[in-house]
N, C-alpha and C positions, 0 to 999 in steps of 0.2 A: 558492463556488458553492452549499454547502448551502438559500442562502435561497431560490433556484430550482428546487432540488430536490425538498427537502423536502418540497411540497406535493403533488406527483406521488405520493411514497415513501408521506408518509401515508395517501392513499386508499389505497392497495393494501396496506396493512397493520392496515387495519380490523378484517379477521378473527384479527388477533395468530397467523398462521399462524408456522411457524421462520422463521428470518432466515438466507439463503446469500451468501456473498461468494468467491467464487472466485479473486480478485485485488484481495486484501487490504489492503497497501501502510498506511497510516497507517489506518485503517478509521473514517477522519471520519464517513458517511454511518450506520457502525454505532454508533459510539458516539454520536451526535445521535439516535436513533433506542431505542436503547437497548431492543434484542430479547430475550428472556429464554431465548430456545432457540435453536440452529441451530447453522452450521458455517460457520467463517472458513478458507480456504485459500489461498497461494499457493506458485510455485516454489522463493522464497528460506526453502533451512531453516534461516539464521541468523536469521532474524525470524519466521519462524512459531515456534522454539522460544525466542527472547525470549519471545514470545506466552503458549508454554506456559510458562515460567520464572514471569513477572510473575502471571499467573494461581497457579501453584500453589505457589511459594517467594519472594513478595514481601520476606519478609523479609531474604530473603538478597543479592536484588537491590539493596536498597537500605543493607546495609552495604558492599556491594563498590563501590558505587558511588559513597558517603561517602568512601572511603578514594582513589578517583581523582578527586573534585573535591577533596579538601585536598591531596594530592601535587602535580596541577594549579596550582590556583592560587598555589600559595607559589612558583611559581618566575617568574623573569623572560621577558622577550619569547625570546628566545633558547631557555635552557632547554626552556621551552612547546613549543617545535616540534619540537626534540629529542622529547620527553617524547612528542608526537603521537604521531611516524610510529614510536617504538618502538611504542605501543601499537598502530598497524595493522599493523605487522609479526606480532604479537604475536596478534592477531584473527586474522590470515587463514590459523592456524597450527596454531590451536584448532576443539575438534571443534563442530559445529550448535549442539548443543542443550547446552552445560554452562551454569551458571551463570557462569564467568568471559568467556565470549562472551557471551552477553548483557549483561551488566555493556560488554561493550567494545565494542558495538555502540551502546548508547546513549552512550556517552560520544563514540566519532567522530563522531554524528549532531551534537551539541551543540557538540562542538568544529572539523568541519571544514570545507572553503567552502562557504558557501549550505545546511548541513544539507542535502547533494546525498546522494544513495545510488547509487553506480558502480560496478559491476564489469569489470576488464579480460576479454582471451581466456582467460586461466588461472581464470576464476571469484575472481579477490583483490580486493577492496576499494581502490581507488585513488584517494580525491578528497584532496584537499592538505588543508594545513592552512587553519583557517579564522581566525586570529587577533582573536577576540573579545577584549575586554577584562575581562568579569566572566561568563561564561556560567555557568546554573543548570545542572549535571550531573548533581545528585540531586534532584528533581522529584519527591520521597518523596508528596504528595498525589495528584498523578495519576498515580503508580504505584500507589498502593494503591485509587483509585476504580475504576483499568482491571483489577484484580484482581477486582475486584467483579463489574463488568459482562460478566467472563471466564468465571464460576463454572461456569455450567451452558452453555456453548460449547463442541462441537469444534471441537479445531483441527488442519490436517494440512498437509502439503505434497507436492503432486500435481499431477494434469493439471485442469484445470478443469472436465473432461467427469464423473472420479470425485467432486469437491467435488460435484455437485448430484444424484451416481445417487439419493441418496435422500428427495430434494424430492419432496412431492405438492402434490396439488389445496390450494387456500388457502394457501399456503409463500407463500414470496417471495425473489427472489435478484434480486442486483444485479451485474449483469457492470460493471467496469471496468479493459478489457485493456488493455496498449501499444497506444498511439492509431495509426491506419492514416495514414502520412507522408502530408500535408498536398501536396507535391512533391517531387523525386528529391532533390532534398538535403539535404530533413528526413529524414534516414533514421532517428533515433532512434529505436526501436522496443523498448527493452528496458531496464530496471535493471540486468539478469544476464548470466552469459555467452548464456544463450539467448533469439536473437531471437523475435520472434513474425510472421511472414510473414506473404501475402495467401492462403495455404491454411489457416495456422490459424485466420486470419478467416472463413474458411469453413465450417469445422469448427464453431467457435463459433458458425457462424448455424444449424448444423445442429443443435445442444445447444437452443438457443434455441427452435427448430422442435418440437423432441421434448418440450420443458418446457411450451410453450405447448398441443401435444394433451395432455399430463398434465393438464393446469388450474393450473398453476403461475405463478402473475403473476412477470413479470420486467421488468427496466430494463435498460437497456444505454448507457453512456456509448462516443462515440467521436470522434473529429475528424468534421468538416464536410465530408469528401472527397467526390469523385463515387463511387468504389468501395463508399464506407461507405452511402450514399442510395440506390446503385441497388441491393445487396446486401440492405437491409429494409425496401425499397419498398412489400411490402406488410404492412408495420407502422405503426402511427401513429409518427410522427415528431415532437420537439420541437426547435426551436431554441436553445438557452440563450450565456450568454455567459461566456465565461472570461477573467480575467488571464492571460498568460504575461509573468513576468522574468527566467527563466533563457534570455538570449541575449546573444551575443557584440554584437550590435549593436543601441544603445540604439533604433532608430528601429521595431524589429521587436516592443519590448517593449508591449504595450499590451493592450485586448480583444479576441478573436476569436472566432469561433460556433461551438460544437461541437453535435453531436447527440445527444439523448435519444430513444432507441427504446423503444416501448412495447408490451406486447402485450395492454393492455387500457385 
């Protein structure tokens, strides 16, 4: 979706004001954008302290990392799966922010289905194996670029109301929460044990509210719902379109419209 975006994100980053991401997740929009100041946050503190890990002990990330893609891959189909769920076991075990989680955070990501990120009710890591045939586990180049582009970034893990307290006038931040279910059976609404309801969505439009009298330009990605349109009605509103292929039923996989809220 970056190519759709993109062009929105640049005008409003004209003034090179910081760069806020409160809901972080893979932070495509920030590293395509590539801010030199601000503050990346979300809930999950085993990825926000990869975050901090990759940024400030790269080195170490990526021997730990060499030594589970050679274990890895020397073993047969079997073995392999074995070798998996010990290491989720193993992850969900381990404190946020060491280096040995992080190290085994990225390696479930590369090794398990769909490079999906789940957590059960217990807050544990639960997506199966993903049986790849040759996966790259140590990605030593774009570990050390994201190191780079980490330098001068706070990073934390918090509410998303604290991530922006200290945006001002010419900032920029880019809300992209758990999307508002689409219908009562899309209820996905969260990577983590904690959901994100229709009062957080609230809350969040009130963040929004309070950034935009700051002078604070902001984006807001969200589903195309009725809830989500009539809630920033009066904001300008963009149509864009999205892939989805993560579904159980091939017929459901395709493009669908989500919204870009803008407040300038």
């Amino acid at each position: 979706m970056l190519d759709q975006l993109l062009p929105y994100f640049s005008i409003a980053r004209q003034d090179e004001g910081a760069y806020f991401e409160p809901f972080f997740g893979g932070g495509a929009a920030f590293f395509a954008l590539s801010p030199v100041t601000g503050q990346i946050n979300d809930v999950n503190k085993a990825l926000m302290g990869a975050y901090t890990n990759v940024r400030d002990v790269v080195d170490d990330v990526v021997d730990l990392l060499r030594v589970l893609e050679a274990e890895y891959l020397a073993l047969g189909a079997d073995a392999r799966q074995e070798y998996f769920y010990d290491r989720r076991k193993e992850y969900n075990s381990e404190q946020h922010d060491t280096v040995r989680k992080t190290a085994l955070l990225i390696f479930l990501n590369k090794t398990c289905f769909n490079g999906l990120y789940r957590e059960n009710r217990k807050g544990e890591f639960n997506v199966p194996h993903g049986r790849y045939a040759n996966p790259t586990i140590c990605d030593e180049t774009t570990l050390r670029v994201t190191s780079k582009a980490l330098k001068h970034v706070k990073i934390s893990s918090g509410s998303f109301a604290d991530a922006v307290k200290d945006a001002k006038a010419g900032d920029f931040v880019y809300f992209d929460p758990p999307y508002h279910p689409l219908n009562p059976t899309s209820s996905f609404t969260s990577y983590s044990v904690d959901d994100f309801s229709e009062d957080d969505q609230r809350h969040l439009k009130e963040v929004v509210d309070n950034l935009t009298k700051r002078g604070v330009k902001v984006a807001l990605s969200n589903s195309d719902s009725q809830f989500i349109n009539e809630l920033y009605k009066d904001y300008r509103i963009e149509k864009v379109l999205a892939g989805r292929s993560i579904n159980s039923i091939a017929s459901k996989r395709g493009k669908i419209t989500e919204v870009l809220v803008l407040n300038y």
